[in-house]
C-alpha positions as CSV (number, residue, x, y, z in Angstrom):
1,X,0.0,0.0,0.0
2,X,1.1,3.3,-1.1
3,X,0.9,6.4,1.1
4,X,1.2,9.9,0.0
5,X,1.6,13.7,1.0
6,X,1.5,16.1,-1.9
7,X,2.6,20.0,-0.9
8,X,3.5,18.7,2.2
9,X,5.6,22.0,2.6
10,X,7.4,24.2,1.1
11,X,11.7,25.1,2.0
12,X,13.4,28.4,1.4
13,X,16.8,28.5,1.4
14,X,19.6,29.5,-1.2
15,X,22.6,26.6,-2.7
16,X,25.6,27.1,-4.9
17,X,25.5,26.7,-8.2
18,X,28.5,25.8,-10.7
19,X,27.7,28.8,-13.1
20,X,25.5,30.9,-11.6
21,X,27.0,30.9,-8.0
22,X,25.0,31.4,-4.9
23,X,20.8,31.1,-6.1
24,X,18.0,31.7,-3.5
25,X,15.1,29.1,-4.2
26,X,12.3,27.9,-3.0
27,X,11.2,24.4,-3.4
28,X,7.6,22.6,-2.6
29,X,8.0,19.2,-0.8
30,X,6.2,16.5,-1.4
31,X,6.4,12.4,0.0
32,X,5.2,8.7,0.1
33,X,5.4,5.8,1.7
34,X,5.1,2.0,0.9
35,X,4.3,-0.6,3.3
36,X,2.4,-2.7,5.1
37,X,-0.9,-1.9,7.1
38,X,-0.5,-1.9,10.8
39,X,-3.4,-2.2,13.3
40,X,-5.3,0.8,12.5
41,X,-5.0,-0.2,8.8
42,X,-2.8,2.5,8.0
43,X,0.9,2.5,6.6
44,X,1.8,5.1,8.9
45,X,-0.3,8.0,10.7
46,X,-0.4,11.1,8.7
47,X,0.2,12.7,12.0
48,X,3.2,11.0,12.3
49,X,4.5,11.6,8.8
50,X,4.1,15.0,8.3
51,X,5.3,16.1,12.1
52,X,8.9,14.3,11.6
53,X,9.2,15.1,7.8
54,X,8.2,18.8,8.6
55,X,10.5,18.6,11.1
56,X,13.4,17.5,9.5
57,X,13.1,19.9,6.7
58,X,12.7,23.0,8.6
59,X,15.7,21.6,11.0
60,X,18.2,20.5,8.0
61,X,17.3,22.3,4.6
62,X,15.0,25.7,5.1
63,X,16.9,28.7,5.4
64,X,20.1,27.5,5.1
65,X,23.2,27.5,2.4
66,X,23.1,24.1,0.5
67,X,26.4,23.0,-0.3
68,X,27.4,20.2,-2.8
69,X,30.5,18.7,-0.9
70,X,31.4,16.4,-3.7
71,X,32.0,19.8,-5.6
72,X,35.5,20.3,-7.6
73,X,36.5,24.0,-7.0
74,X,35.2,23.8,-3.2
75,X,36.9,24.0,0.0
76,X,35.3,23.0,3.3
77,X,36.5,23.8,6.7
78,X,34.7,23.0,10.1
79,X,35.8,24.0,13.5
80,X,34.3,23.6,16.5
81,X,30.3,24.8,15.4
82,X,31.2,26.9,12.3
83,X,32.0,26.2,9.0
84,X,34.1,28.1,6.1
85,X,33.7,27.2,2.6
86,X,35.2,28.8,-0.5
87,X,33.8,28.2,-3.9
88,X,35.1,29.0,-7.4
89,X,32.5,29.2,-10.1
90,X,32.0,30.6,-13.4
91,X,35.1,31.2,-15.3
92,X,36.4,33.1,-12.9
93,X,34.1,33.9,-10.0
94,X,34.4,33.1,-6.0
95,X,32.6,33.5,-3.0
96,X,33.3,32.8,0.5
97,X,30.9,32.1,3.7
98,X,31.5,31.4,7.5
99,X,29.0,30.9,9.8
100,X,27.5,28.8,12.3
101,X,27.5,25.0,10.9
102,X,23.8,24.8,11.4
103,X,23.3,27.5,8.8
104,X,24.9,25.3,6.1
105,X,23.9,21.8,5.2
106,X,26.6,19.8,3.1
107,X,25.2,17.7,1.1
108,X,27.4,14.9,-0.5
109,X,26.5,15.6,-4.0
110,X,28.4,17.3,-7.2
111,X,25.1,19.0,-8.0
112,X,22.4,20.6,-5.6
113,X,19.2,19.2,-8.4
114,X,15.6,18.2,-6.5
115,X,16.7,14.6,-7.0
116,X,20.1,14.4,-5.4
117,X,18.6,16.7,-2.2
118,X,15.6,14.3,-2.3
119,X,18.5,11.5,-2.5
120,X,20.2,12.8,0.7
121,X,17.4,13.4,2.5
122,X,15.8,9.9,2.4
123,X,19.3,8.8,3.7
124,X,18.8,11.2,6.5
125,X,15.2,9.8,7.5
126,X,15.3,6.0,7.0
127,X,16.3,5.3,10.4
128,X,13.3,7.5,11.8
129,X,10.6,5.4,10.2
130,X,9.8,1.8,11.5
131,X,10.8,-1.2,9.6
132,X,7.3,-2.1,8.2
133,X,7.9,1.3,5.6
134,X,9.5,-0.6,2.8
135,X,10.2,2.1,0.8
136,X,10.6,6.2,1.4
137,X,10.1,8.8,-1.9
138,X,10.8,12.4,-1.3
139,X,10.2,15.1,-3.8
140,X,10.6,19.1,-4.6
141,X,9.4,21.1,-7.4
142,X,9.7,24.7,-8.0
143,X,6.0,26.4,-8.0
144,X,5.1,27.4,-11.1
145,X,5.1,30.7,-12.1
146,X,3.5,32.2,-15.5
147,X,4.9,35.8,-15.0
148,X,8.4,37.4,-13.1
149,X,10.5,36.0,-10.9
150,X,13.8,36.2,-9.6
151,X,16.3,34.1,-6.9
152,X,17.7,36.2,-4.2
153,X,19.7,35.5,-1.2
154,X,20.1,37.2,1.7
155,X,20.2,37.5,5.6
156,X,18.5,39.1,8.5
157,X,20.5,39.7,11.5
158,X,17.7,41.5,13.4
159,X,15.5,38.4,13.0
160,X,14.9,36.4,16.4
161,X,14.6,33.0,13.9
162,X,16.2,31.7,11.0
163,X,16.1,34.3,8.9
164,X,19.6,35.7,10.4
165,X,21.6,33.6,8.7
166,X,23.5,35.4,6.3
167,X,22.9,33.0,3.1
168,X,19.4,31.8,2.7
169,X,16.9,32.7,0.2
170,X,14.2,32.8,-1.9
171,X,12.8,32.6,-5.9
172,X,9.9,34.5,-5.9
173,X,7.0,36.1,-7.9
174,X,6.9,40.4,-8.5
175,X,3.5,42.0,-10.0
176,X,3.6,45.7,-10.5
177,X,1.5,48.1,-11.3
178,X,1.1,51.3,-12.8
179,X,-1.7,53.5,-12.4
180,X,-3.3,50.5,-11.9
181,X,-2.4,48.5,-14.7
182,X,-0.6,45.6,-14.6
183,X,2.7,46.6,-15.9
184,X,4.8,43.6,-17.1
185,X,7.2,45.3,-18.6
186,X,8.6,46.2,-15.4
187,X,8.0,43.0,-13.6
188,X,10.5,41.4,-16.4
189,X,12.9,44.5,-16.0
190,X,12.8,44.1,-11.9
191,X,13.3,40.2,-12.8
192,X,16.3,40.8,-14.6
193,X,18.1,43.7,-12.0
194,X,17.5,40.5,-9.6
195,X,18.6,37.8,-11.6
196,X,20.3,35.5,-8.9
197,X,21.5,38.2,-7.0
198,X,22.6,39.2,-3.2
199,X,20.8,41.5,-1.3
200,X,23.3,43.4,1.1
201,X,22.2,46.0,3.9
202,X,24.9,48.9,3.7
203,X,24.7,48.5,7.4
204,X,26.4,45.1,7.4
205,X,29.0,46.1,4.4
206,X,32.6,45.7,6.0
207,X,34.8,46.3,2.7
208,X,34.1,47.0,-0.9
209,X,36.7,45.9,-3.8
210,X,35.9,43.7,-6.9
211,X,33.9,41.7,-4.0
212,X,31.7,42.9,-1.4
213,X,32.1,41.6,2.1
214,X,29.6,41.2,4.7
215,X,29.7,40.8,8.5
216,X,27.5,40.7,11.2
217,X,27.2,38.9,14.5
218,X,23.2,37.8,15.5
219,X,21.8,36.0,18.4
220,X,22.9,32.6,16.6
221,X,26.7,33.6,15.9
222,X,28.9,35.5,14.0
223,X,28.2,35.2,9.8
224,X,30.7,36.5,7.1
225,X,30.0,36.9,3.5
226,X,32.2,37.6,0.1
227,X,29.5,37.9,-2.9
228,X,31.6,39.1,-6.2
229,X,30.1,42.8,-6.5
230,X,28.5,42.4,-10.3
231,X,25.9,40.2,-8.3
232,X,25.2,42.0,-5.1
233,X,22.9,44.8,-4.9
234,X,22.7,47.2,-2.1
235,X,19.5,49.0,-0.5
236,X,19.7,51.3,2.9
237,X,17.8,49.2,4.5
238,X,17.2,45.8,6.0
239,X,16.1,43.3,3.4
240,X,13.1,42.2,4.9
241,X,10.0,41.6,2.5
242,X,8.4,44.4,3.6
243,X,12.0,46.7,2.9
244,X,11.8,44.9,-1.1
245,X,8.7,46.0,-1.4
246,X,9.1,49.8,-0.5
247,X,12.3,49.5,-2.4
248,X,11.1,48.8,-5.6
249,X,8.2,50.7,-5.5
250,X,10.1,53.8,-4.6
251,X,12.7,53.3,-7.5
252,X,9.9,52.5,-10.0
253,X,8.4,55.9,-8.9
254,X,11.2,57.9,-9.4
255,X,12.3,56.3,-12.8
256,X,7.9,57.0,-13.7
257,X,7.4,60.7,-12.4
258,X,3.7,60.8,-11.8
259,X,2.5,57.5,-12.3
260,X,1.4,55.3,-9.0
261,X,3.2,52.2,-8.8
262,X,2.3,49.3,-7.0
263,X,4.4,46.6,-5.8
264,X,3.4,43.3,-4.7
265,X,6.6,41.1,-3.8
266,X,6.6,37.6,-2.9
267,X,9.1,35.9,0.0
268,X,8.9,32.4,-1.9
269,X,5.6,30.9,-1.8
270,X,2.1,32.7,-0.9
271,X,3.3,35.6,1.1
272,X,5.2,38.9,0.7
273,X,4.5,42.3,1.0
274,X,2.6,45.3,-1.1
275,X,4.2,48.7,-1.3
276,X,2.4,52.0,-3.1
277,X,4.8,54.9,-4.1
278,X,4.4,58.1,-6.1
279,X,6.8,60.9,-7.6
């Protein structure tokens, strides 16, 4: 018998990519189990099931830095509770994190796909299920999205969850309007300006050269950050949802002089923030 939980949640968190370097994303979960009925007549209690698989993927994947260990061009230190990674990319990009070890998860792949997470994690959670489960199937799948988006990465020191940490992220929707008409136009040009990019607070900006570096220290450790500059972009703010909105309402105003714009940002799936501005 065959058990199943579709959109069982969703996990935002940001990974490194070979090309494109450090991507924000956002991934919908899904699982089943095969087995044998029990007592009740049931492979497993759905109770059961989606507590510890919930559990696990807010504990080991959302909001943190997915790393590909099996990796060439990677480097991988751990001491004590944090981790320091460098990672070459591109033809001849590099970035460089270190922060607490429960902000990163290594995953022993040479690619961070929806299958070879989905791999790692079913190796994770075996041992969690009783022996009756005969066999464990984990998915993801982006959400599907007919307009804008972009992948962005960032971090939140002021947040009192995990939100601090200094490399997690998101790939999310953007509808705009303009005078009240939906301007796609500009949710493609918006889509583009954040085309796998890093949002930086100039707050947290320690030094700026062909690579920006971050710093801060929040209630779960210190973080560090090295982004190359051409894919950073820097707002006065915080880089809360709320902040992204404003933002790019306030820039589409000024770069529209008279026009209302409105701005309706997404933080990966179903939620976000709207932001009105005028010139």
């Amino acid at each position: 018998m065959l058990l199943f939980v579709d959109n069982l949640t969703n996990v935002d968190f940001s990974y490194l990519h070979t090309e494109r370097g450090m991507l924000g994303e956002t991934w919908l979960a899904s699982a089943s189990l095969e087995g044998a009925l029990d007592e009740q007549g049931m492979v497993c209690d759905f109770g059961d099931v989606k507590r510890l698989l919930r559990h696990f993927l807010d504990k080991e994947l959302d909001h943190c830095l997915l790393v590909p260990t099996l990796a060439p061009n990677l480097t991988i230190e751990q001491q004590d509770d944090y981790i320091s990674l460098t990672w070459a990319y591109g033809t001849d990009k590099q970035l460089s994190c270190k922060s607490p070890a429960q902000a990163i998860a290594l995953i022993e792949t040479t690619e961070i796909t929806p299958e070879s997470v989905a791999t790692w994690c079913i190796a994770q959670l075996k041992q969690h299920f009783a022996d009756s489960i005969a066999r464990l199937d984990i998915s993801f799948a982006d959400e599907t999205i007919d307009g804008a988006f972009y992948h962005y990465s960032h971090g939140l020191k002021k947040h009192a969850g995990n939100c601090q940490r200094i490399a997690h992220g998101h790939r999310s929707r953007i509808n705009i309007w303009l005078d009240g008409a939906k301007a796609t136009h500009l949710e493609a040009d918006w889509a583009k300006r954040w085309e796998d990019i890093y949002l930086g607070s100039d707050e947290d900006l320690v030094k700026s050269d062909q690579h920006l570096h971050f710093e801060y220290v929040s209630a779960q450790g210190p973080f560090e950050l090295s982004m190359p500059k051409s894919q950073c972009y820097m707002i006065n703010t915080d880089t809360t949802v709320e902040w992204l909105a404003q933002h790019i309402a306030n820039t589409l105003a000024q770069e529209n002089p008279g026009k209302t714009v409105r701005v309706q940002a997404f933080e990966g799936l179903h939620k976000g923030a709207i932001a009105e501005a005028k010139t």
